[in-house]
C-alpha positions, 0 to 999 in steps of 0.5 A: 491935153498935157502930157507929162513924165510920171515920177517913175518914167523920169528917175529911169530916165535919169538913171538911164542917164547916170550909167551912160555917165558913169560909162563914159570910158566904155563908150569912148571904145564904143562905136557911134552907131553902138551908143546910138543903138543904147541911146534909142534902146533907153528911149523906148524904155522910157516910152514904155514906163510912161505908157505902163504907167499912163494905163495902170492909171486909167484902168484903176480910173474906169474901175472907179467911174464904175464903182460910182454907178455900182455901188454908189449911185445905186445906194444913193438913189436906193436910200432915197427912196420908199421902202418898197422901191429900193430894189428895183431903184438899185436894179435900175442902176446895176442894169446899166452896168449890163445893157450899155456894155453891150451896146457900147460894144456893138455900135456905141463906141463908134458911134461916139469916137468913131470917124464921122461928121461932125455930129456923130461918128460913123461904123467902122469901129462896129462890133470894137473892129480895130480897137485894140491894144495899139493907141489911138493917137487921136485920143493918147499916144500912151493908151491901149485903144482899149483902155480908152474905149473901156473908160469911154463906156464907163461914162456911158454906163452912169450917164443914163443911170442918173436919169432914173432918179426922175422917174423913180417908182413909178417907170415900168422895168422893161419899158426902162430898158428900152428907153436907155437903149434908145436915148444912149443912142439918139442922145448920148453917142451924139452929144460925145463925139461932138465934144470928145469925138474926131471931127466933134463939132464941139471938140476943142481938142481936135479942132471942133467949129465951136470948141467947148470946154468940157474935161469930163462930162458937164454937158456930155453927162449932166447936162444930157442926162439931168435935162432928160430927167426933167422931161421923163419927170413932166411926161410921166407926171406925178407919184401917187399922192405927190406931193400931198402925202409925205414920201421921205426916204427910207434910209438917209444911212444908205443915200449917205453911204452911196454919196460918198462912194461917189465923192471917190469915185468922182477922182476917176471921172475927173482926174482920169479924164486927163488920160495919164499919170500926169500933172493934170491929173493931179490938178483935176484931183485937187480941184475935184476935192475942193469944189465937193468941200465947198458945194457942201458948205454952200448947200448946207449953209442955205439951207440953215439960213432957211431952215434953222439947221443942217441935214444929212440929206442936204450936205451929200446933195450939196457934195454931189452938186459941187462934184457936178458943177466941176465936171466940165472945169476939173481940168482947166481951172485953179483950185480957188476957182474950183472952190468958188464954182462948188459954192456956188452950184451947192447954193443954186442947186439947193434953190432949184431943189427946195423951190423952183421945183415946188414952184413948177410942180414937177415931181422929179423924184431924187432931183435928178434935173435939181442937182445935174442939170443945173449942177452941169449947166453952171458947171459949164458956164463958169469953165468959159470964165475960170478956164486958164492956160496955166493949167491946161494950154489947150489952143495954139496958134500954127506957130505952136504958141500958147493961147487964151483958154477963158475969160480970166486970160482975155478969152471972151469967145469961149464963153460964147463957145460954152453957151453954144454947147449947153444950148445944144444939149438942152436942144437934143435932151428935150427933144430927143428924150420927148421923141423916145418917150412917145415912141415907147409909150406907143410900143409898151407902155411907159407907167405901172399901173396904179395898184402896182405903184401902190403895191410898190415895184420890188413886188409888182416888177420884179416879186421880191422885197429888199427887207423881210421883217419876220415876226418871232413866234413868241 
């Protein structure tokens, strides 16, 4: 990726220069090995702004990946749901932010950026070993190993938290817990490092057989994740009732409030994904807003075609969509590409959401599969197509000469390349997800049973309600 000045890093730089300037007479009585004493010392200076710079920028960004899985997708999945879900709904979520750190710093981390082959990476960074506040030049000369490994795990956090929209109200916690355990394991540590990791078979930075474009998770999170959520949804089968009985969402109020914090917390998965304070940020920020804006436009005008009118509900499904679909092409696209792929992927995920799933009749519960797994497979598709080397130069020949990135320069391998990546996905998803629901199942059980379904699983999971409603006396 690019790396560019922040604006703080080049008025030192400049300043730097204006006193040596202004200091002129004073260095004519300075010896030569003095002046280059000064010239290296404002060289480090300069690296050491960028690098400051570069890592405020990455920390404030994995805080908002992280607000994106808590309080947001907490609070829109929650909103989605029945009433007497919504706890263990949002617990789902937050239990993430706890068991996936835990397990990102045992052997997650390394599995997914450690050196390996190229499908998964190896244990020499078991328990962080050498991750530390040195970089890894590999992944940026500016970042503290840390920074990268803690934005890393932000991603891993949300990933599996998505999947939990599928099999919503009807999973038991524990055999929840166990399923996530497993499948960041089999399923996500793989599909990252072959895409983000050293040696990744996907990995079009470092030289991956196959390089796919991916800026920030299309096949890596939604791909995976939204996939997995459609075979949870067939191997579990049905809610009670479904789809028979009406089951709307008891809060549109909190799902509304929940899309939004993830609409900004989406500028750190995307613009974050650049790993500096840098121009390419700043693209992957705007592209970010746009495909949101016209992902809404796009879903809610389908559905007034359909329908007569437009919902709450269907214009923060549509924003998420168009943040899905830009994803993978946040960093690599121009911003009238980006408000193309969001207008598209609101209208295709609105298509796959009111009728491919009645259709197929899966109960995929909050359209986890609807919105992220196609979202992210269109996402990853039109990246090979707008991806342009005027806004990321990602290939160079070994003359250092820049080379086509998508279709629109004249790259038609790439989006050969993108079809590989989503086939891979697809491959390991259902499989490795069918392979730990057996395994599970098997072990403890995978379904409440239906009393407790009936019951609700504030109370049969976990023995308390989200809301009270108390009677006055009078």
């Amino acid at each position: 990726m690019n790396r560019h000045l922040s604006g703080s890093t080049l008025m030192a730089f400049c300043l730097g220069l204006i006193l040596l300037a202004g200091g002129s007479h004073l260095a004519a009585q300075t010896s030569p090995a003095a002046t280059t004493d000064r010239i290296a010392q404002l060289e480090s200076q300069v690296r050491n702004a960028q690098s400051s710079a570069d890592n405020a920028w990455m920390l404030v960004s994995a805080a908002l990946v992280l607000l994106m899985t808590g309080p947001g997708l907490a609070l829109f999945y929650g909103g989605l749901v029945r009433k007497k879900n919504v706890l263990a709904t949002m617990l789902q979520s937050f239990a993430m932010m706890a068991l996936v750190t835990v397990i990102w710093g045992i052997v997650g981390y390394s599995l997914s950026f450690g050196s390996g082959n190229s499908f998964i990476g190896g244990l020499h960074n078991i328990f962080l070993h050498g991750v530390g506040v040195q970089p890894d030049t590999d992944y940026s000369a500016t970042l503290p190993a840390q920074t990268f490994m803690v934005y890393q795990l932000m991603f891993a956090i949300i990933t599996p938290a998505l999947i939990t929209g599928a099999f919503a109200e009807r999973m038991k916690f524990s055999a929840m817990l166990l399923f996530m355990t497993l499948w960041s394991l089999i399923v996500y540590a793989p599909m990252a490092h072959m895409v983000w990791g050293k040696g990744g078979w996907l990995n079009a930075a470092l030289g991956g057989r196959f390089p796919s474009l991916d800026f920030a998770g299309g096949t890596v999170v939604h791909i995976t994740s939204g996939v997995s959520a459609l075979v949870c949804a067939a191997y579990l089968g049905r809610r009670l009732g479904y789809p028979k009985e009406p089951m709307p969402p008891h809060s549109v109020v909190l799902s509304f409030v929940g899309a939004c914090l993830l609409w900004v917390g989406w500028f750190g998965f995307n613009a974050g994904s650049a790993l500096a304070a840098s121009g390419l940020a700043t693209s992957a920020f705007v592209n970010t807003h746009f495909a949101a804006a016209a992902a809404v436009i796009g879903w809610a005008g389908a559905e007034w075609l359909r329908n007569g009118k437009a919902s709450a509900l269907g214009a923060i499904s549509g924003a998420v969509a168009g943040l899905v679909a830009i994803t993978p092409a946040a960093g690599f696209v121009t911003p009238m590409s980006s408000l193309f792929i969001g207008l598209v992927a609101g209208g295709c995920c609105y298509f796959m959401v009111a009728k491919v799933k009645s259709w197929f009749g899966y109960d995929d519960s909050l359209d986890a599969f609807g919105v992220h797994g196609a979202g992210g497979t269109i996402g990853a598709v039109l990246t090979g197509i707008f991806a342009t080397s005027s806004i990321n130069p990602i290939y160079h020949n070994q003359r250092g000469e820049v080379l086509p990135s998508g279709v629109v320069d004249g790259n038609w391998v790439q989006l050969g390349n993108q079809f590989v990546a989503v086939l891979i996905a697809w491959v390991l998803a259902i499989v490795g997800t069918f392979v730990i629901l057996k395994v599970v199942d098997l072990l403890i059980g995978l379904r409440v049973p239906a009393d407790h379904e009936v019951q609700g699983l504030d109370l049969s999971q976990h023995g308390e309600e989200g809301y009270y409603w108390e009677l006055s006396a009078s």
